[in-house]
N, C-alpha and C positions, 0 to 999 in steps of 0.2 A: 286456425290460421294466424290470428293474430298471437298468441301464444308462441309460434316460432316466431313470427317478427318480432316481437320482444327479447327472447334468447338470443339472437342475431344482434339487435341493435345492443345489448348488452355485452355477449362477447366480443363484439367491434369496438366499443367502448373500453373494454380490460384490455383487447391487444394493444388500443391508441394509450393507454397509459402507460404499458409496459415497455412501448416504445418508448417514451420519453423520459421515462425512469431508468432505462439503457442509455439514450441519448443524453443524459445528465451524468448517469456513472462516465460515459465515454472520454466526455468534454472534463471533467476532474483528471481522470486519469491521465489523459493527455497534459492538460496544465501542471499535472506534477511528476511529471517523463521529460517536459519542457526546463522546468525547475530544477530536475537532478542533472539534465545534461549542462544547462549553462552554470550550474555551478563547479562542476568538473571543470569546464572548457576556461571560465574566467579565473579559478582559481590555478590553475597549470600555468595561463599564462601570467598571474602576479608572481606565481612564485617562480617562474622562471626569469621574469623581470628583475627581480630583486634580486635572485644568482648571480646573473651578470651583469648589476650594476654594486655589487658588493664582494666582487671576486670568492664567490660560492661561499662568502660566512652570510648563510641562510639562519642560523641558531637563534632567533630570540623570538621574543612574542610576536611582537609587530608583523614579521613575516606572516606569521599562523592566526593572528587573528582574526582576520577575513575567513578566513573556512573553516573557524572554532565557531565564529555567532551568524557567521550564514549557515553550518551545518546546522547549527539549530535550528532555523528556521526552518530550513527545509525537514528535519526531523519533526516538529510541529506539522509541515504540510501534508508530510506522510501521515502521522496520526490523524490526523483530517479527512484523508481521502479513504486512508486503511480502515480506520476506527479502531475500538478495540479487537476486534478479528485479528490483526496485526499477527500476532502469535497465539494465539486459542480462538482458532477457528472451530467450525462447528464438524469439518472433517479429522480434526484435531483432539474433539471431547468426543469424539465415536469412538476414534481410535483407542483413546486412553482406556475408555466405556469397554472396548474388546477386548483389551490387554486384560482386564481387572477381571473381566469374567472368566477368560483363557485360564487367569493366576487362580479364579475360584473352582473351576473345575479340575485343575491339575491338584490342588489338594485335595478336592472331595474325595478323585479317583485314589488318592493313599490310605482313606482313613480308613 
């Protein structure tokens, strides 16, 4: 008997973790969903500021400088929240992993 109550109070222990390991991804995600909207929404509105207070010659740095080294930032937060998964994901090296063996068997069947 005691042998289950150990199994129990140990998989109640791996689910409360894996809660909070979701509950952390959740809170990231969300802070950089927050991140990417208000840098659309304040950059739209500088640079629609600047339109019509410079009769639409928008063309120089200064316009774009605010969403050239805020997009960085926010490109940093991505990396952060993404990590390297980003683009090579692990459903990502499967798939390549499949491609490659598809390409080895389609030659085997030639030779």
């Amino acid at each position: 008997m005691e042998r289950i109550e150990n199994r129990l109070t140990i998989n109640n222990f791996k689910r409360e973790e894996a809660y909070i390991r979701a509950e952390k991804r959740l809170k990231e995600l969300k802070g950089f969903y927050w991140h990417a909207f208000w840098y659309v929404a304040v950059n739209i509105f500088i640079i629609v500021l600047i339109a019509s207070n410079t009769n639409g010659d928008i063309w120089n740095f200064g316009t774009f400088s605010t969403p050239i080294f805020w997009g960085l930032g926010l490109a940093f937060h991505a990396l952060a929240v993404f990590g390297k998964n980003l683009f090579f994901s692990k459903s990502w090296e499967e798939r390549k992993i499949k491609e490659y063996l598809d390409k080895e068997d389609d030659n085997f069947k030639f030779q």
